[in-house]
C-alpha positions in Angstrom: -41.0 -22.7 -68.4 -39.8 -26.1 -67.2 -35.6 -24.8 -67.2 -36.4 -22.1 -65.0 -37.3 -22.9 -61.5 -37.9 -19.6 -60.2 -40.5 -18.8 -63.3 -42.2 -22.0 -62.6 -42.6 -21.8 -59.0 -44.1 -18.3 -58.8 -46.5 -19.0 -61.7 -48.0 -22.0 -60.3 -47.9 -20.0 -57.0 -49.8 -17.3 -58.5 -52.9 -19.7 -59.9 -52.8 -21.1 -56.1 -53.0 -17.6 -55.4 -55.9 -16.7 -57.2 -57.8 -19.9 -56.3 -57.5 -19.1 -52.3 -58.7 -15.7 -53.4 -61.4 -17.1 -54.9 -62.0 -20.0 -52.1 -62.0 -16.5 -49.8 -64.5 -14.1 -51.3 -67.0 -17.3 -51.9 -66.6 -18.9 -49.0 -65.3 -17.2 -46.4 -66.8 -13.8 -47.9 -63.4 -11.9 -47.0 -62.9 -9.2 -49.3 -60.1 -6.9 -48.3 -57.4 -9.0 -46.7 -57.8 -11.7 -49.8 -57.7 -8.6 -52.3 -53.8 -7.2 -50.9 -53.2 -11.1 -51.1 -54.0 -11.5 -55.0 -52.2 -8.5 -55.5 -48.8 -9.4 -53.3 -49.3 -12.7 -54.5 -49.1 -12.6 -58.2 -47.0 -9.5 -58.5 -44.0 -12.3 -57.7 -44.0 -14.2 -60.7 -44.8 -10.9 -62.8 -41.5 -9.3 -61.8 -39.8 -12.4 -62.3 -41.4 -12.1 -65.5 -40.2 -8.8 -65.6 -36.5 -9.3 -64.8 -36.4 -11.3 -67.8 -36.2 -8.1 -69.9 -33.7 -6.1 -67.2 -31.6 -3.8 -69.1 -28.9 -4.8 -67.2 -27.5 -6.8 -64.2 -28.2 -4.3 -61.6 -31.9 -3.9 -62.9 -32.0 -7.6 -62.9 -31.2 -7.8 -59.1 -33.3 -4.8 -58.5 -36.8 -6.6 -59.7 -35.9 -9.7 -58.2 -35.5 -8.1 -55.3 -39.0 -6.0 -55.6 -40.1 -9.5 -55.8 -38.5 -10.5 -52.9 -40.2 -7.9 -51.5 -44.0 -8.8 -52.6 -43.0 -12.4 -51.6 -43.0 -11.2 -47.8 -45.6 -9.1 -47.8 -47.6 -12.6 -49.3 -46.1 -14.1 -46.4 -47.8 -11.5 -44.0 -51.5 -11.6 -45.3 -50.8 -15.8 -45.4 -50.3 -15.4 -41.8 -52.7 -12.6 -40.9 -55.2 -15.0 -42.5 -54.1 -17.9 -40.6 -54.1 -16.2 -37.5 -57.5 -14.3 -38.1 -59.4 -17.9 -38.8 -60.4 -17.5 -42.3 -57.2 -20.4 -43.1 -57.0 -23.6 -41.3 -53.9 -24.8 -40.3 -53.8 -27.2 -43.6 -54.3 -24.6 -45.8 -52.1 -22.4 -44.3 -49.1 -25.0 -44.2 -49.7 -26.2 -47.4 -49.1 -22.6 -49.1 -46.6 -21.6 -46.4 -44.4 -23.7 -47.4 -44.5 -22.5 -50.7 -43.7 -19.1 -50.2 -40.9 -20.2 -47.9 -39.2 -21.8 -50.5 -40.2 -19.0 -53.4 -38.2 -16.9 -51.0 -35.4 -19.1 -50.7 -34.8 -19.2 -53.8 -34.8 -15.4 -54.5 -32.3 -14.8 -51.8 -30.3 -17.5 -53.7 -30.8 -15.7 -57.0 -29.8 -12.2 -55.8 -26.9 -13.2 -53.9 -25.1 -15.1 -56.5 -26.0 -12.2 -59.2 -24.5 -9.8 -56.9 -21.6 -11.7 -56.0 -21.4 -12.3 -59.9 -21.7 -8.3 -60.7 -19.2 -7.5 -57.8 -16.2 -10.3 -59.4 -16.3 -7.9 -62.5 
């Protein structure tokens, strides 16, 4: 995993994931907004995962962008959870900044591979 960023990023961005789920059901006993976070949350590095297999480079773009997708939806329940109370503002920064860059790099990933797919 250590040659590709993206994999890396959203991998150890899922565990995080799954630890503030766990930090929320325990200690914060929120169940349902920390539920559609696990779910958002690791679906990101499974469809990068995923567009490892794309049958082509349309599909390719297409889960990345799915991904892209699930990444802002993450972003929502991180702020919904911030803005709630159940994050402090540490918490929230620390994994915010995350997902920013997760995102960043997506955008980055789908542009080129359309601009790539287009120069054919």
């Amino acid at each position: 995993m250590a040659d590709n960023v993206i994999k890396t990023k959203s991998f150890n961005f899922a565990l995080r994931i799954i630890k503030l789920f766990q930090f929320l059901n325990e200690e914060k006993k929120e169940f349902i907004l920390s539920k559609q976070l696990l779910r958002s949350g690791t679906a990101i590095g499974a469809l990068v995962r995923e567009s490892e297999q794309a049958e082509s480079k349309k599909d390719f773009i297409h889960k990345l962008a799915i991904a892209q997708k699930e990444a802002n939806e993450t972003d929502y329940w991180l702020e919904l959870l911030f803005q709630s109370g159940y994050l402090n503002d540490a918490q929230f920064q620390s994994i915010k900044s995350d997902i920013i860059e997760i995102n960043k790099i997506l955008a980055s990933i789908i542009i080129t591979s359309k601009q790539k797919l287009t120069a054919k």
